[in-house]
C-alpha positions as CSV (number, residue, x, y, z in Angstrom):
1,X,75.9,-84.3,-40.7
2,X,73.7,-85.5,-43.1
3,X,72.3,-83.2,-46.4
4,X,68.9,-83.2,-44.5
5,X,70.1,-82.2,-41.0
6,X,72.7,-79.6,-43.3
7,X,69.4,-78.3,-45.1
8,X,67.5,-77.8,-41.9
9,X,70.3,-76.1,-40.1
10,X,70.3,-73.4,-43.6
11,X,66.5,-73.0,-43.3
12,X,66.7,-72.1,-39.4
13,X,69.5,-69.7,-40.0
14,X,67.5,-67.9,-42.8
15,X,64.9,-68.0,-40.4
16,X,66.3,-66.2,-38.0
17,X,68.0,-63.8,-40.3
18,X,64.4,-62.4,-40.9
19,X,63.9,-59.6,-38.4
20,X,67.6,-58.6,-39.5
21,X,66.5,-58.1,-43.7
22,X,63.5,-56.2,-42.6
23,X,66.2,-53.6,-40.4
24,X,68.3,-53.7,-43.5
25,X,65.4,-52.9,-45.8
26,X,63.9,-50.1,-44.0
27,X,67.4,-48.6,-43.8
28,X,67.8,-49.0,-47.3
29,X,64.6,-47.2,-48.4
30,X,65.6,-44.3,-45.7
31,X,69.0,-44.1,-48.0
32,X,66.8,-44.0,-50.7
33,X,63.9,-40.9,-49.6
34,X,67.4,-39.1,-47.7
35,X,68.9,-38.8,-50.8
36,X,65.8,-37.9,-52.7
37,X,64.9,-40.9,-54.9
38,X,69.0,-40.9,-56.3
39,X,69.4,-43.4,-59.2
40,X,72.1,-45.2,-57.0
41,X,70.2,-45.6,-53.8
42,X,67.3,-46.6,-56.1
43,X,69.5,-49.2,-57.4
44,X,70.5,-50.9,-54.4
45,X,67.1,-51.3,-53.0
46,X,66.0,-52.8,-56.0
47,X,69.3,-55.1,-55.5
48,X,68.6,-55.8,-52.5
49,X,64.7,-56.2,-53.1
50,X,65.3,-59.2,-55.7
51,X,67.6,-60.6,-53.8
52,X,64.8,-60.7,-50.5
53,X,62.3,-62.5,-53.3
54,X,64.7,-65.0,-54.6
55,X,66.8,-65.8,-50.8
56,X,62.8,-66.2,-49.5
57,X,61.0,-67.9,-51.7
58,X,63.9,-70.3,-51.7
59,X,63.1,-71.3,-48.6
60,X,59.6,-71.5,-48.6
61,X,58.4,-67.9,-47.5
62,X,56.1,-67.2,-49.5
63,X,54.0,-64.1,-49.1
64,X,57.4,-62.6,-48.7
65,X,58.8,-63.9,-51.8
66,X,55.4,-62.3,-53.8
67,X,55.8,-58.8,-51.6
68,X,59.2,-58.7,-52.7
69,X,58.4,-59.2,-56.4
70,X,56.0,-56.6,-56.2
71,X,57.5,-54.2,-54.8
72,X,60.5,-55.3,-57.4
73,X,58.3,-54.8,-60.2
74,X,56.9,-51.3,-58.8
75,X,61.2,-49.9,-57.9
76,X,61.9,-51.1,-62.1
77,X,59.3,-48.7,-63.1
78,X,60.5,-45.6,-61.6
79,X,59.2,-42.4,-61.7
80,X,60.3,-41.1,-58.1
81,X,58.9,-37.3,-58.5
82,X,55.4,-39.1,-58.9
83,X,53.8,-39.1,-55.5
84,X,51.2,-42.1,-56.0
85,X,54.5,-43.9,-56.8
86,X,56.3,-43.3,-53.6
87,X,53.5,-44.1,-52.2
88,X,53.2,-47.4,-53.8
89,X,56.7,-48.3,-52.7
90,X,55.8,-47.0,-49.2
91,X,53.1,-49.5,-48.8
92,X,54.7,-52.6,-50.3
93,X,57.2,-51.9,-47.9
94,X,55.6,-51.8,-45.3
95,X,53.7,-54.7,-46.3
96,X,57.0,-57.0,-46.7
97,X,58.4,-55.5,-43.3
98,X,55.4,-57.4,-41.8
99,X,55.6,-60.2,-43.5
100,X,58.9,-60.7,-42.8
101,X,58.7,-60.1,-39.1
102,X,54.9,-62.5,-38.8
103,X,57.2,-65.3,-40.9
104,X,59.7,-64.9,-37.9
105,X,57.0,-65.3,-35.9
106,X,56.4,-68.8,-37.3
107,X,58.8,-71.6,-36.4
């Protein structure tokens, strides 16, 4: 196997990872509002969040890659008892979920 047949064998596995992140990223923010906005839970969103916006614009997903950064920037300026915040988060999440699951869409 050559390094553009390995390449292309990485991007469809990514790609069909997709619908999986978006489970594991709504199950993340659920950790997050069940344990009321905890610094920990917070935490490994915002883990998991820039590692979504490095792992997809990597490989070429790109309204993902600038949802994820977004929302990044929006989780390292917390102020969780704010509701406009939460809301803010809310959407953006949202927003990637979608994303993630119309790039699956795409092959």
């Amino acid at each position: 196997m050559d390094k553009t047949d390995r390449l292309a064998q990485l991007k469809q596995r990514y790609h069909t990872s997709l619908s999986a992140k978006a489970v594991e990223l709504e199950g993340k923010w659920r950790a997050v509002t069940a344990s009321k906005f905890a610094p920990a839970a917070l935490t490994e969103l915002t883990l998991y969040v820039h590692q979504l916006a490095g792992s997809t614009g990597m490989y070429g997903y790109d309204q993902p890659a600038q949802l994820a950064r977004d929302l990044e920037a929006y989780l390292r300026t917390p102020a969780p008892e704010e509701d406009a915040w939460q809301d803010n988060i809310s959407t953006c999440l949202r927003a990637l979920v979608q994303a993630l699951a119309d790039s699956q869409q795409v092959t």
